[in-house]
N, C-alpha and C positions, 0 to 999 in steps of 0.2 A: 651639564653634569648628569641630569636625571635623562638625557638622550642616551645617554653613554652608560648608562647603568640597564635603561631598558634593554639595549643593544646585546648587553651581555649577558644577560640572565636568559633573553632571548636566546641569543648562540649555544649557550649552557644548556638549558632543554631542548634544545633539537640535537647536540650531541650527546646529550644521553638517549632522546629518542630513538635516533640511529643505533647507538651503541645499544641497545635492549632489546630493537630489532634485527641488529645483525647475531644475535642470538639464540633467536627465534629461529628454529627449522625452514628451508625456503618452500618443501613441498609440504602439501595439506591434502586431505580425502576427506569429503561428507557426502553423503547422502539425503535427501529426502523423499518421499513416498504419497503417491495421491491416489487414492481412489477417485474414479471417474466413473460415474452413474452412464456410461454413454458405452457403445461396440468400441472395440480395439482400431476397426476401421476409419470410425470420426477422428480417434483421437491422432492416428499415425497422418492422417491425410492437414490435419489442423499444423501438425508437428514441422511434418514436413516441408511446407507449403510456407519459407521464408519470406515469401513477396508479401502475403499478408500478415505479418505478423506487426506494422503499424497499426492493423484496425484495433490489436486487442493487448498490446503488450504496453502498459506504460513507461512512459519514458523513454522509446525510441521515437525519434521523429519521421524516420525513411529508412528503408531497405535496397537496395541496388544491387541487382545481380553483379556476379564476379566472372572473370575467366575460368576455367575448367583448370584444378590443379590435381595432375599427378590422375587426371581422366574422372575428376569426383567435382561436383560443382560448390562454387563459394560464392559468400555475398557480402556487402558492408552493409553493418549497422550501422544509424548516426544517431549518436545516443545523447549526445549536448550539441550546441551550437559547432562545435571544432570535433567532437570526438567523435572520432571514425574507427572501427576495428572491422577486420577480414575475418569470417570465419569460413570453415570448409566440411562438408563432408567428408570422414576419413574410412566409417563403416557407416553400411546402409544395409541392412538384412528384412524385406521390408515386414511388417507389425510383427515383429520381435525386438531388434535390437538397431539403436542408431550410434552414432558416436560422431560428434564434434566436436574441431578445435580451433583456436586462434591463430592468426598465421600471420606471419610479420617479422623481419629482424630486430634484435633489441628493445621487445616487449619490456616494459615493466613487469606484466604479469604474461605466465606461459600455461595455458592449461586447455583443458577436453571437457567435454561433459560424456558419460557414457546416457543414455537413453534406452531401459528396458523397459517392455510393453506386453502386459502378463493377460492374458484374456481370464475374466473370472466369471461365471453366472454373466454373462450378457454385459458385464463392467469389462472397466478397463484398470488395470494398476500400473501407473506409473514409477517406476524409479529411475531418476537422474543423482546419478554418482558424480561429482567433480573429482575431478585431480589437477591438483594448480600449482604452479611450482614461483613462488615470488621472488624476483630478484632486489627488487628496490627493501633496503631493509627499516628504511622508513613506511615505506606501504604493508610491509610486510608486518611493523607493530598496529598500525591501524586497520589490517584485516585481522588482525588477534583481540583485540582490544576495544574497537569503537562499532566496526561492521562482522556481522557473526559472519563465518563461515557458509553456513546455508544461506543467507541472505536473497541471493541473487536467484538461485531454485526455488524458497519459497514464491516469492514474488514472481516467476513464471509460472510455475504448478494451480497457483489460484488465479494467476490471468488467465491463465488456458480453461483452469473449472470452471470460469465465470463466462468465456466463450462459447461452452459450451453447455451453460444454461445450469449447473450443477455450483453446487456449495464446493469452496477451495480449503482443506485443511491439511497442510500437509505435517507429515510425521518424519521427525529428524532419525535416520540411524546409526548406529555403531558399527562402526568396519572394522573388518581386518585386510589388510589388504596383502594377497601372494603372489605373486609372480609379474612380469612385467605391464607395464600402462601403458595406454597414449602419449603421455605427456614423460615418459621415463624411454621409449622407443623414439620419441625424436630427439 
């Protein structure tokens, strides 16, 4: 009896889970913003330069080049023991603007990162815009709710600061977002 009461109460809040997160918007936009004590040059070449990004990024375990999609080169991360994800170059402008995304059929999650690279006094300012479009609507409450939004930019921005020998603080912004995305053009 008390297996069968757990069972349900159990099934009862994942169906309201779901139910809360298929309520939830599927697309999301944030930003955040790093000042980098270093040239535009270190940091586009750090950026760019996927193969290393095991030395300094935590929580990826390997990097694997990919085939050339649509003439732009892609790579997989292996971010846990099983999890692999493709990503690709979709714009490359180089120390101005980059823009990556995830590539895959039947993502749980579908999104780009934009990467703009602002030369300031001898700094560098970075801003990494996400736009993410969530289909799972239980993932979709637990990136609302348990994991912020910037999460995943902070946590690159001060790997990268700390690669590059500089203090990481990055600053979250408010968007407005107009006209079309990466992640709304595919």
């Amino acid at each position: 009896m008390t297996t069968m009461v757990i069972l349900i109460i159990t099934a009862l809040a994942l169906g309201l889970a779901v139910l809360a997160g298929s309520r939830l918007p599927k697309t999301h936009v944030c930003a955040s913003r790093q000042r980098l004590e270093v040239p535009v040059d270190v940091v586009w070449e750090k950026v760019t330069n996927f193969a290393d990004y095991p030395k300094w990024r935590p929580g990826l375990a390997r990097v694997d080049a990919g085939p050339l999609l649509e003439g732009q080169p892609s790579w997989f991360e292996y971010c846990a023991p099983r999890v692999k994800v493709q990503l690709q170059f979709i714009e490359f402008k180089p120390k101005t603007r980059l823009v990556t995304r995830l590539v895959g059929d039947k993502l749980p999650i579908y999104g780009a990162w934009e990467y703009e690279f602002t030369e300031d006094d001898g700094a560098t300012i970075l801003t990494i815009t996400e736009i993410d479009k969530v289909y799972n609507p239980l993932l979709r409450l637990l990136t609302r709710v348990v994991f912020p939004h910037n999460a995943a930019m902070d946590v690159f921005l001060i790997a990268l600061a700390r690669h590059c020998g500089v203090t990481g603080n990055p600053v979250h912004l408010s968007l407005r977002v107009d006209g079309e995305s990466p992640v709304e053009a595919a």
